[in-house]
Wavefront OBJ file of the C-alpha trace (Angstrom):
o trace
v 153.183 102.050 145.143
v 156.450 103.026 144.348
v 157.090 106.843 143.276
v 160.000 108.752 141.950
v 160.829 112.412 142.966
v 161.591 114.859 140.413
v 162.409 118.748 141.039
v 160.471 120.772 138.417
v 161.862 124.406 137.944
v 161.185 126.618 135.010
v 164.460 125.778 133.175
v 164.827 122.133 133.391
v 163.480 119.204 135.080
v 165.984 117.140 137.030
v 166.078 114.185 139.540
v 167.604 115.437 142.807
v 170.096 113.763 145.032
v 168.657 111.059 147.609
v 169.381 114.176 150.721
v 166.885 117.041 149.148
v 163.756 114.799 148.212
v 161.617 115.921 150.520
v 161.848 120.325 149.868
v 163.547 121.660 146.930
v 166.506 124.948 147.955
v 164.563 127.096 145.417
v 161.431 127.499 144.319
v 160.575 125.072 141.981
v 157.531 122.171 142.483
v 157.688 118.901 143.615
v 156.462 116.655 141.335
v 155.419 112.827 141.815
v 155.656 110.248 138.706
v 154.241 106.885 139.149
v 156.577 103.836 138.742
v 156.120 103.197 134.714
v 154.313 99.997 133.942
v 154.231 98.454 130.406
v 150.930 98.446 128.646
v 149.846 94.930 127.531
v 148.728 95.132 123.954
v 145.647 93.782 123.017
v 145.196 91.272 120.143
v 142.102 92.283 117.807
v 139.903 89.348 116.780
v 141.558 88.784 113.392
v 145.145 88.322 115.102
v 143.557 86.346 117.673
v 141.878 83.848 114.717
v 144.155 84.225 111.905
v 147.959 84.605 113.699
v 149.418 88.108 113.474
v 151.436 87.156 110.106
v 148.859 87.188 107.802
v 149.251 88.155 104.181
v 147.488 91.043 103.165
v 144.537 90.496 100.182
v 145.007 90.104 96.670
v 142.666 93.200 95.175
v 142.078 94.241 91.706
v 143.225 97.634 90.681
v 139.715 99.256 89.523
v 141.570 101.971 86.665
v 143.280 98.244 85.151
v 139.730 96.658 85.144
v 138.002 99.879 83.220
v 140.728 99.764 80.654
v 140.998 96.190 80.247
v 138.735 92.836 79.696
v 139.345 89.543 79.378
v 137.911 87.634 76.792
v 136.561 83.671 76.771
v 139.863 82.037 75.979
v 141.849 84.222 78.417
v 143.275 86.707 76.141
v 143.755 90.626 77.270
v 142.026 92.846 75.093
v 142.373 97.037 75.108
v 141.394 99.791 73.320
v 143.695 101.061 70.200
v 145.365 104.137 70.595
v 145.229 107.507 68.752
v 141.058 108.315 69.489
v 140.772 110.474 71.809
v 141.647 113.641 70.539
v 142.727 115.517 67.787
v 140.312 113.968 65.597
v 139.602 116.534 63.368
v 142.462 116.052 61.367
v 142.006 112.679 60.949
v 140.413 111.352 58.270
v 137.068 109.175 58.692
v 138.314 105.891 57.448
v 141.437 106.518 59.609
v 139.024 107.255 62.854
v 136.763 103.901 61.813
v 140.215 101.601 61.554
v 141.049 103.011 64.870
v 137.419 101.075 66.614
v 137.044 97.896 68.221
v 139.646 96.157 70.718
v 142.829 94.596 69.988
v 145.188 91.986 72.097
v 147.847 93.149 74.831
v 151.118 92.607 73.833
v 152.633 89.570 75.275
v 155.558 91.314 77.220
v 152.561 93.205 79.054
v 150.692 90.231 80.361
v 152.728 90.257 83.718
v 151.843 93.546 84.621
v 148.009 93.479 83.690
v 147.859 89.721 85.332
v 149.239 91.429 88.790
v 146.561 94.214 88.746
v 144.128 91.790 87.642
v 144.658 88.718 90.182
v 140.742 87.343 89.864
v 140.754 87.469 86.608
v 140.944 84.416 84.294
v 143.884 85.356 81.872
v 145.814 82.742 80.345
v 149.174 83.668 79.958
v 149.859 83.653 76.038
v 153.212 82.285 74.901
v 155.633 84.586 72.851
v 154.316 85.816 70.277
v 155.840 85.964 66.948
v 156.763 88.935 65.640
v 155.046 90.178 61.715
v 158.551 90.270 60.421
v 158.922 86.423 61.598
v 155.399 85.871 60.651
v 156.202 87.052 56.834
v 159.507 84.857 56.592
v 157.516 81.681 57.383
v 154.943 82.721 55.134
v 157.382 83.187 52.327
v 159.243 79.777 53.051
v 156.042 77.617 53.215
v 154.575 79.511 49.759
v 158.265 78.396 48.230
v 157.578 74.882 49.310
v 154.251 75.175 48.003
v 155.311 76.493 44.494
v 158.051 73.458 44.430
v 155.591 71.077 45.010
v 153.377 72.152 42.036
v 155.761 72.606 39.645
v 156.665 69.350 37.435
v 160.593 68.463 38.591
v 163.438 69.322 35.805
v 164.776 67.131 33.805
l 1 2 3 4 5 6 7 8 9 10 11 12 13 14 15 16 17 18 19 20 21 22 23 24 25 26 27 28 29 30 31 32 33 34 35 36 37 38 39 40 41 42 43 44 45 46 47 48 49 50 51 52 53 54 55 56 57 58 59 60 61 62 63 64 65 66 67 68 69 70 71 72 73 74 75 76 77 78 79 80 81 82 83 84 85 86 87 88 89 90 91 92 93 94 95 96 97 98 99 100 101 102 103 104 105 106 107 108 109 110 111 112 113 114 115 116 117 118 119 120 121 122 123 124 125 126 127 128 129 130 131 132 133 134 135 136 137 138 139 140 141 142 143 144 145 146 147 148 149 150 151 152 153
């Protein structure tokens, strides 16, 4: 076995020159290091089946699943905002409009869906905004209104 000499004093711990291995000019210890070996690593049984790049699992983030459900057709439904405190100001009929559940908004589907990986949500497609939604309202009543009136002579 092979074994390296090392002078140990109280300041510092040097190698010596090949002449002074054997007894050290001052008083310091000899001391005797074994040849360094490198340590094998050893593969756990789920490296040894699966391959050491596996990809980690998908979980669901428990605080997203309390706050958030999923209904039948795959829409994201969450509690309205503005109940929790400060109620006594409020009025009752104020309180009773703030009940019940109401959809995500579309531009936070991506963020719920990656907290949420097992669930079934469908991503929605852009939703119109109300403004939008009252325009087309107020073009189809027009075309409604010419229709039923008699034409102009």
């Amino acid at each position: 076995m092979a074994c390296i000499a090392f002078k140990m004093s109280a300041l510092s711990l040097s190698a010596p020159k090949a002449k002074a291995l054997g007894r050290s000019s001052f008083t310091g210890k000899q001391v005797r290091l074994a040849a360094h070996r490198p340590v094998q690593k050893i593969a756990t049984s789920i490296e040894a089946k699966q391959g050491h790049n596996r990809v980690g699992k998908l979980k669901t983030n428990k605080a997203a699943a309390k706050r958030f459900r999923v209904t039948g057709t795959g829409k994201i439904m969450r509690r309205q905002a503005g109940k929790q405190h400060l109620l006594g100001k409020k009025s009752p009929a104020r309180k009773h409009s703030l009940e019940g559940q109401e959809p995500v908004f579309y531009g936070d589907y991506n963020n719920v869906m990656g907290q949420m990986p097992h669930s079934k949500i469908k991503k929605m497609g852009k939703q119109m905004s109300f403004k939008k939604v009252q325009i087309l309202r107020a073009a189809l009543a027009k075309k409604a209104a010419a229709k039923a009136a008699p034409p102009a002579l």
